[in-house]
C-alpha positions in Angstrom: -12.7 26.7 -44.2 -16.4 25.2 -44.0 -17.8 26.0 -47.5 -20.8 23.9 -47.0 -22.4 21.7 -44.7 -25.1 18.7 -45.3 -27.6 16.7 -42.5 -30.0 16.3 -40.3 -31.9 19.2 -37.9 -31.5 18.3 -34.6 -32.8 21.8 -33.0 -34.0 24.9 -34.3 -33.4 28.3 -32.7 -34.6 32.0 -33.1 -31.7 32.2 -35.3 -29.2 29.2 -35.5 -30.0 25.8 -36.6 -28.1 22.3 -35.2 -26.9 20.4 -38.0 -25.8 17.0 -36.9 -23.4 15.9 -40.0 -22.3 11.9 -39.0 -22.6 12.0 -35.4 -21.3 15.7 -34.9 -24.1 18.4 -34.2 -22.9 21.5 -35.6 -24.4 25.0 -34.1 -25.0 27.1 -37.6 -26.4 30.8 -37.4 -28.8 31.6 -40.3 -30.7 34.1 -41.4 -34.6 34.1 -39.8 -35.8 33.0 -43.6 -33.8 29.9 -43.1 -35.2 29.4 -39.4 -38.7 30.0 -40.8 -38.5 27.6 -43.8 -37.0 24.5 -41.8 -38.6 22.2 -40.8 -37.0 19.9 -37.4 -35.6 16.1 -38.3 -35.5 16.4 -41.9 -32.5 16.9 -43.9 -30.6 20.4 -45.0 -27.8 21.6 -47.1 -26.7 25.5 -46.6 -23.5 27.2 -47.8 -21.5 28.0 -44.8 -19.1 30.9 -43.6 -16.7 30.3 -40.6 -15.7 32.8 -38.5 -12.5 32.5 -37.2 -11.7 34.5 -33.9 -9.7 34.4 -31.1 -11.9 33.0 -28.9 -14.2 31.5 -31.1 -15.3 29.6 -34.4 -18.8 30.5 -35.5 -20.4 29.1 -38.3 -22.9 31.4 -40.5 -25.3 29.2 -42.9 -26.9 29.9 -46.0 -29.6 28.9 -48.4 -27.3 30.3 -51.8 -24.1 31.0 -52.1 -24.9 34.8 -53.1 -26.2 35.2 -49.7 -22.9 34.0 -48.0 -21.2 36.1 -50.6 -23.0 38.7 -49.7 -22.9 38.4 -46.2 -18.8 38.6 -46.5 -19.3 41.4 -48.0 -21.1 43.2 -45.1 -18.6 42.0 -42.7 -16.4 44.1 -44.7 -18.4 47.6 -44.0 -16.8 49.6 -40.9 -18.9 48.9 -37.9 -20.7 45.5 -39.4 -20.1 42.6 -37.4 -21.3 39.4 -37.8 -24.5 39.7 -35.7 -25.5 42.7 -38.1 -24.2 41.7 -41.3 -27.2 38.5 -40.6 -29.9 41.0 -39.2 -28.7 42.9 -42.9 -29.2 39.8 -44.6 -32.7 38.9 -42.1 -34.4 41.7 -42.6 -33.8 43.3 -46.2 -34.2 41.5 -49.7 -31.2 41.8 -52.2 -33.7 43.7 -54.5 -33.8 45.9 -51.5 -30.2 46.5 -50.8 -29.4 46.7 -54.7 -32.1 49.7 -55.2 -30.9 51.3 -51.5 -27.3 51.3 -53.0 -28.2 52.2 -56.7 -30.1 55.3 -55.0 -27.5 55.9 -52.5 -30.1 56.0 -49.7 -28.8 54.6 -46.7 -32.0 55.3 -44.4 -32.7 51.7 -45.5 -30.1 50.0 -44.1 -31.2 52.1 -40.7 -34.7 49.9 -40.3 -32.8 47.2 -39.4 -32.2 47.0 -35.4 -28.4 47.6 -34.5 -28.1 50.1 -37.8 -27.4 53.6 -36.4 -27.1 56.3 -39.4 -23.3 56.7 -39.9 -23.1 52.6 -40.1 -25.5 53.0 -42.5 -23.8 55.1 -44.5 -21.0 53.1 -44.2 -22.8 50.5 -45.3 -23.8 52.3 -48.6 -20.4 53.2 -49.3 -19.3 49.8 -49.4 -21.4 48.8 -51.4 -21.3 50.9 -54.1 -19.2 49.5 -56.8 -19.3 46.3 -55.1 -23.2 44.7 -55.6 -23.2 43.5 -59.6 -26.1 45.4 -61.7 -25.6 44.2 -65.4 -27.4 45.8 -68.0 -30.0 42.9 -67.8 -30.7 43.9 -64.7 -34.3 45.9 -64.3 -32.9 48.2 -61.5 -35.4 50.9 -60.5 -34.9 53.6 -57.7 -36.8 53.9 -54.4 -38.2 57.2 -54.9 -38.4 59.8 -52.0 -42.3 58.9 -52.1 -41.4 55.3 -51.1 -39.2 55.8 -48.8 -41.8 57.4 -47.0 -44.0 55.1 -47.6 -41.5 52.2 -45.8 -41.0 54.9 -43.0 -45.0 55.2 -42.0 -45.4 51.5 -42.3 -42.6 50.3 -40.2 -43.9 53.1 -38.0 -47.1 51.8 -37.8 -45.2 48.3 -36.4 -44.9 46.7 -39.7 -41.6 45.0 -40.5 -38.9 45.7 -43.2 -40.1 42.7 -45.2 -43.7 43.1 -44.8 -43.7 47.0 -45.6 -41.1 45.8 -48.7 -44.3 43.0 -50.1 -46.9 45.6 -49.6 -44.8 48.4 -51.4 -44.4 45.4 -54.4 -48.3 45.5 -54.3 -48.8 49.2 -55.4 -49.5 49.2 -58.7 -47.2 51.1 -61.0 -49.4 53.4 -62.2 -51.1 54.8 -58.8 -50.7 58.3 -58.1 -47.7 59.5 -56.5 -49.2 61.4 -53.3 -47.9 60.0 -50.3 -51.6 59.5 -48.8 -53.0 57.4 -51.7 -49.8 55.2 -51.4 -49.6 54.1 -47.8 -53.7 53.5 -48.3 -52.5 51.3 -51.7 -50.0 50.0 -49.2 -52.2 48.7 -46.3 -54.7 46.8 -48.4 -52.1 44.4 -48.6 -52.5 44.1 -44.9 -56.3 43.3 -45.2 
């Protein structure tokens, strides 16, 4: 097992990076955070996952070792392959996923493309039990209000992350009509 893997960028992809490690150029898939943060011909570390298949070995690279945890754990979740489990990992935060799961609301994990409903719910019930929340851990609930909220801005062609930063931007004391929110919501846009 690859557990790790240190070097130099060679090439950067939409979503794999080539990590040459002592003459060896290894092809990593990561998560589009990691493609967006690196930076080609300078040095990287990422916790790795290999794949093993029959016809294949595929390496999955991370920035912390929760997020390859985590990404295990997906793979897990019937219907979750590999190429999900990292548009999972792409798209939602684990702040995100944790508050999804705590609320048992699985129309979260359907925003992300390749997420039909009953994989969704899938998802959720893998999860549950599964994701640590200590007691130090502030864990709220999306309310029905926000989910609605994330609905009408990813339907207005926002993404999963940027509807989640603008949601963060309402302040917690703003009324709770679904109008006033989005509008709360979209400033963050301007």
């Amino acid at each position: 097992m690859i557990a790790s893997i240190e070097g130099n960028v060679t090439q950067v992809g939409n979503d794999y990076v080539i990590v040459n490690t002592h003459g060896i150029g290894f092809k990593v898939n990561v998560p589009k955070s990691v493609v967006s943060a690196i930076e080609p011909y300078k040095d990287i570390s990422l916790h790795t996952y290999l794949l093993v298949r029959e016809d294949a070995l595929t390496l999955f690279g991370f920035e912390t070792a929760n997020d390859r945890d985590f990404f295990v754990l997906l793979l897990g979740a019937n219907g979750v392959g590999p190429k999900t489990a990292l548009s999972i990992v792409s798209m939602l935060s684990m702040d995100m996923i944790r508050k999804a799961v705590a609320s048992e609301q699985p129309d979260i994990f359907a925003h992300v493309p390749g997420v039909g409903k009953k994989t969704a719910q899938s998802i959720l019930l893998h999860l549950q039990g599964k994701i640590a929340t200590s007691e130090g851990d502030v864990l709220g609930t999306i309310k029905e209000m926000d989910a609605d909220v994330m609905n009408a801005l990813t339907a207005l062609g926002y993404s999963i992350i940027e509807a989640q930063a603008a949601m963060q931007m309402i302040p917690k004391d703003a009324p709770q009509d679904l109008e006033t929110r989005i509008r709360l919501a979209l400033q963050y846009f301007s």
